[in-house]
C-alpha positions as CSV (number, residue, x, y, z in Angstrom):
1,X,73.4,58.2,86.5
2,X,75.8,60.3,88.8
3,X,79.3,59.3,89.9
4,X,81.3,56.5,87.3
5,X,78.4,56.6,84.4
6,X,79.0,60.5,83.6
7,X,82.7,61.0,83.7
8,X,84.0,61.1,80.7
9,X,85.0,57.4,80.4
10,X,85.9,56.5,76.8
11,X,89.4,57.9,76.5
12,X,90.8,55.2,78.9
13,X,93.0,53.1,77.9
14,X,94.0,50.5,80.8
15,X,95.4,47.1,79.7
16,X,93.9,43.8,81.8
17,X,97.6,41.6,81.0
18,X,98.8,40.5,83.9
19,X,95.2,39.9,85.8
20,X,93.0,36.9,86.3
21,X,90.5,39.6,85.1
22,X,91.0,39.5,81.4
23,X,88.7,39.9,78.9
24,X,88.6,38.4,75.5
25,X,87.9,40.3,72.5
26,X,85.1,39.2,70.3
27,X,86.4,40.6,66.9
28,X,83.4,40.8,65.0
29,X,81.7,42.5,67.7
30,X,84.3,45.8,67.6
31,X,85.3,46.7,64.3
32,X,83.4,48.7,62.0
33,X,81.8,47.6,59.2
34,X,82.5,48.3,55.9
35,X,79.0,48.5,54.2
36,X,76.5,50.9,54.8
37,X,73.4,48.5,54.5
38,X,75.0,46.6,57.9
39,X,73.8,49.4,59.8
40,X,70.6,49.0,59.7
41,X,69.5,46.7,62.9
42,X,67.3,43.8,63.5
43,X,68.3,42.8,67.1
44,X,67.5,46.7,68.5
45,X,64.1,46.5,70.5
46,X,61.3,48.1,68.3
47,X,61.4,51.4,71.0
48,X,64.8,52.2,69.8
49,X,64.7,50.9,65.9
50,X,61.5,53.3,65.7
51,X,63.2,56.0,66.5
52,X,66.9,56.8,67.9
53,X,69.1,53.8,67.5
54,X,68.0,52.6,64.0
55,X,71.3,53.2,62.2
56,X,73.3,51.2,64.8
57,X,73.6,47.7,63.4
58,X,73.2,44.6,65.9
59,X,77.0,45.6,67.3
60,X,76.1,48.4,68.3
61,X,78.4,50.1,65.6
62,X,78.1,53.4,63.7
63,X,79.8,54.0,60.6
64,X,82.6,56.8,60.9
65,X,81.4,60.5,59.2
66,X,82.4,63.6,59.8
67,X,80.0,65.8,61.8
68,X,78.3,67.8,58.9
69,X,77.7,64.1,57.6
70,X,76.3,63.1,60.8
71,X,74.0,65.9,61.1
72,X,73.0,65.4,57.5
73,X,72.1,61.2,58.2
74,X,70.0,62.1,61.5
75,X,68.0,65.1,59.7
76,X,67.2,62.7,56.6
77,X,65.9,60.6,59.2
78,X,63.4,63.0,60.9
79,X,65.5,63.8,63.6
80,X,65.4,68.0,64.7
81,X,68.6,69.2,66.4
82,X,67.4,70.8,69.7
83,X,64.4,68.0,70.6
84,X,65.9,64.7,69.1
85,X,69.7,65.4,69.3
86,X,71.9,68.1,70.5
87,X,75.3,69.6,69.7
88,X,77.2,70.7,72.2
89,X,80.7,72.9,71.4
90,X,81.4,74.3,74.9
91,X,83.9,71.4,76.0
92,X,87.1,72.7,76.6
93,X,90.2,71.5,73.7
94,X,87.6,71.8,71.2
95,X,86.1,68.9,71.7
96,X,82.2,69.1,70.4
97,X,79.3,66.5,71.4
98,X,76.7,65.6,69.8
99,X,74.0,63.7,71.9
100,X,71.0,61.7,70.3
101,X,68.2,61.1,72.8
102,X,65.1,59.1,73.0
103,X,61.4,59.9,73.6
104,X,62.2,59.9,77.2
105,X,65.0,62.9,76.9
106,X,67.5,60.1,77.8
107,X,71.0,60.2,76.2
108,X,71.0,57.1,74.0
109,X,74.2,58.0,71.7
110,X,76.7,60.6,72.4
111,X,79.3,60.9,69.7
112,X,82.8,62.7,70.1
113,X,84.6,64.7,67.7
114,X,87.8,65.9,70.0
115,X,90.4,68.7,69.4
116,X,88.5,70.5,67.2
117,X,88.7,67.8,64.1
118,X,84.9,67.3,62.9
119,X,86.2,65.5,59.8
120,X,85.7,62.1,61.9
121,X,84.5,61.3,65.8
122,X,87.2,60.3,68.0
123,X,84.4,57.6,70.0
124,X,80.9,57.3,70.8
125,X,78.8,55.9,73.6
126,X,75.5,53.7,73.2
127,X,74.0,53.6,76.2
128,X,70.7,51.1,77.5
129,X,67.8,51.5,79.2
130,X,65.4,48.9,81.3
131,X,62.0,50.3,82.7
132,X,63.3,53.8,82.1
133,X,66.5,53.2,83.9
134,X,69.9,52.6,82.5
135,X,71.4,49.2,82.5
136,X,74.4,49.0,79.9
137,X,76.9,51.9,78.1
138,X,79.3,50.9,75.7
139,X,82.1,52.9,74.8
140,X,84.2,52.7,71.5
141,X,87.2,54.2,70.1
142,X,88.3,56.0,66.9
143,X,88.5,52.4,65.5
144,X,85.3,51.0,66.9
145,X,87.5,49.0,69.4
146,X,85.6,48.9,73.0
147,X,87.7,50.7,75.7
148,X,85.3,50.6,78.4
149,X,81.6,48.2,79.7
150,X,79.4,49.9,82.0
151,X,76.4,47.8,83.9
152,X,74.3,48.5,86.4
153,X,72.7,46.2,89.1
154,X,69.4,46.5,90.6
155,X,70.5,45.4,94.7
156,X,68.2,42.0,93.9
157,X,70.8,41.5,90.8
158,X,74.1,42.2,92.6
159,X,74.6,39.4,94.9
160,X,77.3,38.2,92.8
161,X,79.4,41.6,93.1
162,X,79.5,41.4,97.0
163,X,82.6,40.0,97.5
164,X,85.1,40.6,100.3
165,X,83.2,41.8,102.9
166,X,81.8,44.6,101.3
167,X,78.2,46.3,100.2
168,X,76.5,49.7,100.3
169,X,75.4,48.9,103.6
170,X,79.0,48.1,105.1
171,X,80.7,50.4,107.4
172,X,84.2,51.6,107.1
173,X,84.8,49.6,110.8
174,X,82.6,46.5,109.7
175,X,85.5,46.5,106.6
176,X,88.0,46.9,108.6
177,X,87.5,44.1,110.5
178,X,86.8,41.7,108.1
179,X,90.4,42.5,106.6
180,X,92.2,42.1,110.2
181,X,89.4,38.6,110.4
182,X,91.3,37.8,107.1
183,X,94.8,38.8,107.6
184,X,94.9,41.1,104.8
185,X,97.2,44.0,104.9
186,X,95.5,47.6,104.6
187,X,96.2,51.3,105.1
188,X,93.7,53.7,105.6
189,X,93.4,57.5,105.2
190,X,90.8,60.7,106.4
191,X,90.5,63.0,103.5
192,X,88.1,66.0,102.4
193,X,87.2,69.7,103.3
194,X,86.4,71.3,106.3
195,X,82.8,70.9,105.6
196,X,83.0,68.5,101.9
197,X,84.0,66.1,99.8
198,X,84.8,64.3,103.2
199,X,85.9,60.3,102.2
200,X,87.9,57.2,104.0
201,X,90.0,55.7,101.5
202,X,91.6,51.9,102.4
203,X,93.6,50.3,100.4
204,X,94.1,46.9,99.6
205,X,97.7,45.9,99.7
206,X,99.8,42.7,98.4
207,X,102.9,41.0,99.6
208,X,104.8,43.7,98.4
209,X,102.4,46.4,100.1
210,X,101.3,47.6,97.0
211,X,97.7,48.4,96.7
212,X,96.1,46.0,94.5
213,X,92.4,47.2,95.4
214,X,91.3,50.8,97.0
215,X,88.0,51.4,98.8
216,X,86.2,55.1,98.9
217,X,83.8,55.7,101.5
218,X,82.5,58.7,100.3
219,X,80.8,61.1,102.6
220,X,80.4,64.6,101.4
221,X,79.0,67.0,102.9
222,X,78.4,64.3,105.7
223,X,80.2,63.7,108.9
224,X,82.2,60.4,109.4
225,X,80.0,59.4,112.2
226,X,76.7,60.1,110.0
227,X,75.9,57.8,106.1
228,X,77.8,57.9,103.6
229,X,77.0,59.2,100.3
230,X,78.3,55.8,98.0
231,X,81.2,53.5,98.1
232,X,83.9,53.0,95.2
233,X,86.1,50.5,94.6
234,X,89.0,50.6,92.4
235,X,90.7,46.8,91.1
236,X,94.4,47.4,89.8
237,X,96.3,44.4,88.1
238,X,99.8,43.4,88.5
239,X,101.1,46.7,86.4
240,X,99.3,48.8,88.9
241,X,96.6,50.0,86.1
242,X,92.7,50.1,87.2
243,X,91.0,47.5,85.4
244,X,87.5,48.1,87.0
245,X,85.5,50.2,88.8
246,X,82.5,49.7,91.0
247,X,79.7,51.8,92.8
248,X,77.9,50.5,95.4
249,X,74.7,53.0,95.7
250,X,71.8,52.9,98.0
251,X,69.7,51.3,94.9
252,X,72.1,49.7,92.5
253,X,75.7,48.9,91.6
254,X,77.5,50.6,89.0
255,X,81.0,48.6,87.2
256,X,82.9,49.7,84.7
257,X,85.5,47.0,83.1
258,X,88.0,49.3,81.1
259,X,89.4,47.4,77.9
260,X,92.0,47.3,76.0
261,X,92.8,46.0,72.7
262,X,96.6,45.8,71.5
């Protein structure tokens, strides 16, 4: 995936009190187990149980181990380091990856160990695939607690996510209009390079003309009167925090619901 799915995603942190957005935990579903024999899964699709994923139990948990232990657990399971998972230590702070991948070379579980502490992993990501192309990433803390949801849309899928005037085939003076059609308050702004990163960034704004929603039309190395590249949309809730993020491609629709459990 490009844009939201590879930024580094599971060190947010945003809060949803205060919007008609929030999500309720399902306990059982985020904290770790505490036997060893919960990890092995039933519910994972034969594919992955065969051979990546077969220590995640049916949450999509991992127990917590150091990163010598780690290593140790995916080598007693057959696994070679350089064609089944890699470790990468070339992140800046110290932080060191390690990525587990499927018989497809796709990045099925990447585990964190940050600031240079490989005595436990600071977070992991699980992520899914349909038909060869990814569908779901779930992202977990220290504690196993899920800061952040990832799911992708097929176009035939994401009917429900075009709300307010707005798809991958909407131009920045089709949106426009639809706001002054609906009375709602906006400001808009040209940014980017001479020749890149060229975007048009509205924002949504309440009563108080504080932006409650912002819209990225981004361009690139395009000009504003020629396609643009993809369109994001940020959602903020009453303490001015993004909640979730969405990515209307040409093919599919990318959002990210960032979670927060207190």
């Amino acid at each position: 995936m490009n844009k939201i799915s590879n930024m580094p995603f599971y060190n947010y942190n945003v809060s949803l009190k205060g919007s008609n957005q929030t999500l309720q935990p399902i306990h059982d579903d985020n904290k770790l187990q505490n036997s060893s024999n919960d990890y092995m899964s039933s519910d994972i699709s034969s594919a992955s149980r065969a051979y990546g994923l077969s220590f995640i139990n049916k949450n999509k948990t991992i127990p917590q181990m150091s990163l010598k232990d780690m290593i140790k657990w995916l080598e007693s399971q057959g696994k070679i380091e350089g064609k089944d998972f890699e470790i990468d230590s070339s992140c800046t702070m110290g932080n060191t990856v390690l990525t587990l991948k499927n018989k497809q070379d796709q990045e099925e579980l990447s585990i964190h160990y940050d600031n240079g502490n490989h005595s436990e992993w600071s977070g992991y990501v699980v992520s899914e695939y349909t038909k060869g192309e990814l569908t779901k990433q779930t992202c977990r803390d220290s504690n196993g607690n899920i800061n952040s949801n990832l799911r992708v849309y097929n176009n035939d899928e994401a009917g429900h996510l075009l709300q307010e005037g707005l798809s991958y085939n909407t131009t920045p003076e089709e949106y426009i209009n639809y706001l002054k059609f609906k009375n709602i308050d906006y400001k808009i702004k040209y940014s980017g390079d001479e020749d890149n990163n060229r975007s048009v960034h509205i924002s949504i704004l309440d009563n108080d003309y504080k932006s409650i929603k912002d819209i990225c039309f981004y361009y690139g190395e395009n000009k504003f009167n020629e396609k643009y590249q993809f369109i994001s949309q940020r959602d903020y809730n009453e303490k001015g925090d993004e909640y979730r993020r969405l990515t209307f491609n040409k093919d599919n629709v990318e959002v990210i619901t960032y979670v927060n459990y207190l």
